[in-house]
C-alpha positions in Angstrom: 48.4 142.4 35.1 47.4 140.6 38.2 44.2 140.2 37.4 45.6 137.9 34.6 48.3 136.4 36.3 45.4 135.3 38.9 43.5 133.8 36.1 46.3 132.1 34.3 46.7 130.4 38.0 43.1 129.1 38.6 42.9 127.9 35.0 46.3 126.0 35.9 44.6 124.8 39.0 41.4 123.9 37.2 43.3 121.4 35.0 45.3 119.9 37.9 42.2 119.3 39.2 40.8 117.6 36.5 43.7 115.5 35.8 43.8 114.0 39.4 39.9 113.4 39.5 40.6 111.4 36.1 43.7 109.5 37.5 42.1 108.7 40.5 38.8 107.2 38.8 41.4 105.7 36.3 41.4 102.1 37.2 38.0 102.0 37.9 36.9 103.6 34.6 39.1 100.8 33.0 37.5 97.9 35.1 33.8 99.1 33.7 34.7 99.6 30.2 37.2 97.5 29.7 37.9 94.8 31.9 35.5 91.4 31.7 34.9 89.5 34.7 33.8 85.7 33.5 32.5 83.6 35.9 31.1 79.7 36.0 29.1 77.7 38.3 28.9 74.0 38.8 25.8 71.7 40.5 26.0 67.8 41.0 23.3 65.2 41.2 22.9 63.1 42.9 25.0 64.1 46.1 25.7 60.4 46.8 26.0 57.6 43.9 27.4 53.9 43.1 29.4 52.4 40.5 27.5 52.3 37.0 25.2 55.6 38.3 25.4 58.5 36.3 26.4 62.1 37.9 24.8 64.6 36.5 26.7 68.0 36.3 24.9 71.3 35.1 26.1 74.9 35.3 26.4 78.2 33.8 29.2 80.3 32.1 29.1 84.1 32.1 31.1 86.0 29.8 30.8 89.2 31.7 28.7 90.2 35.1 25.4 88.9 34.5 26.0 88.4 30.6 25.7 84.8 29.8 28.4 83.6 27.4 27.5 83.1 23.9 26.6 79.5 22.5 29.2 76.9 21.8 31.7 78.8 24.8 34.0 75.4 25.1 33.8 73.7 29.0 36.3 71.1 30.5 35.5 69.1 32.9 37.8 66.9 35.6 36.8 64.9 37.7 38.8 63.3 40.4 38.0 59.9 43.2 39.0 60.3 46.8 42.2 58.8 46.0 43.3 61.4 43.1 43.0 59.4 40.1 41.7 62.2 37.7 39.2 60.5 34.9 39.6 61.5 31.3 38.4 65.1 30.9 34.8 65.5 29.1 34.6 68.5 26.7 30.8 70.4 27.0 30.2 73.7 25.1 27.4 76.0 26.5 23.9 76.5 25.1 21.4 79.2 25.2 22.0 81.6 28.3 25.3 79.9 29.0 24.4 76.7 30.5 26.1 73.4 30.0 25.0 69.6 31.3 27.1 66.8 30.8 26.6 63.5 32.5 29.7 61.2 33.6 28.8 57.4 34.5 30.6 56.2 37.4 33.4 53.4 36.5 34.4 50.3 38.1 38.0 51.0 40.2 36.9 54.6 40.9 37.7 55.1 44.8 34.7 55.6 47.2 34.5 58.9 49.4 34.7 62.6 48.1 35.1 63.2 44.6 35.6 66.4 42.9 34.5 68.4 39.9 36.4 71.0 38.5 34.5 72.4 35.6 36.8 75.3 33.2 35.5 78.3 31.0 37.0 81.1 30.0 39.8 80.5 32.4 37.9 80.7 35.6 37.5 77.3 37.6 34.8 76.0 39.6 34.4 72.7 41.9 31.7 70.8 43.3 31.9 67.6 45.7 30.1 64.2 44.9 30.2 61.3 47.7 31.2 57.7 45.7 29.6 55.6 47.9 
């Protein structure tokens, strides 16, 4: 009878085992299998530019860690003078491997000194800095 008590135990303590291996690797089993982590970047040129030059802003979106986001993956881009006027938003969708280029003219009346970029996919955010000269 002990000899079965004894084994009823360690199969007990077997499965509480288990279970708290699998609880404890829980949230990072649901991260890798479930979870996606997007991600965008943003690049300016030039650094330094004039009314009536054109900015040129390139980039990529990633659906996933190291998976590019499929064609067509909508962008929004912001741009904002040194004095916080933000210019009308310019709408850019993603080509092959993710990457996106628009090109934004700069307008008479937009303030010299640092400009940003905000550039949206996805719901993740990324900013560069131009100098209006």
């Amino acid at each position: 009878m002990n000899k079965i008590l004894k084994d009823v135990f360690n199969f007990f303590v077997d499965i509480y085992e288990a279970a708290i291996f699998v609880l404890w690797d829980l949230p990072e089993l649901f991260r890798k299998y479930v979870e996606t982590v997007p991600s965008v970047t943003v690049s300016v040129s030039p650094a330094s530019l004039d009314i009536g030059q054109s900015l040129t802003i390139t980039g990529v979106v990633n659906s996933d860690v190291n998976i590019s986001a499929p064609s067509s993956t909508p962008v929004s881009i912001l741009i904002t003078d040194a004095a916080g006027n933000a210019q009308p938003a310019i709408a850019a969708t993603t080509g092959t491997n993710g990457a996106y280029t628009a090109t934004f003219v700069i307008p008479t009346g937009f303030a010299s000194g640092t400009a940003t970029v905000a550039v949206t996919s996805l719901g993740v955010t990324a900013t560069a800095t131009f100098r209006r000269k």
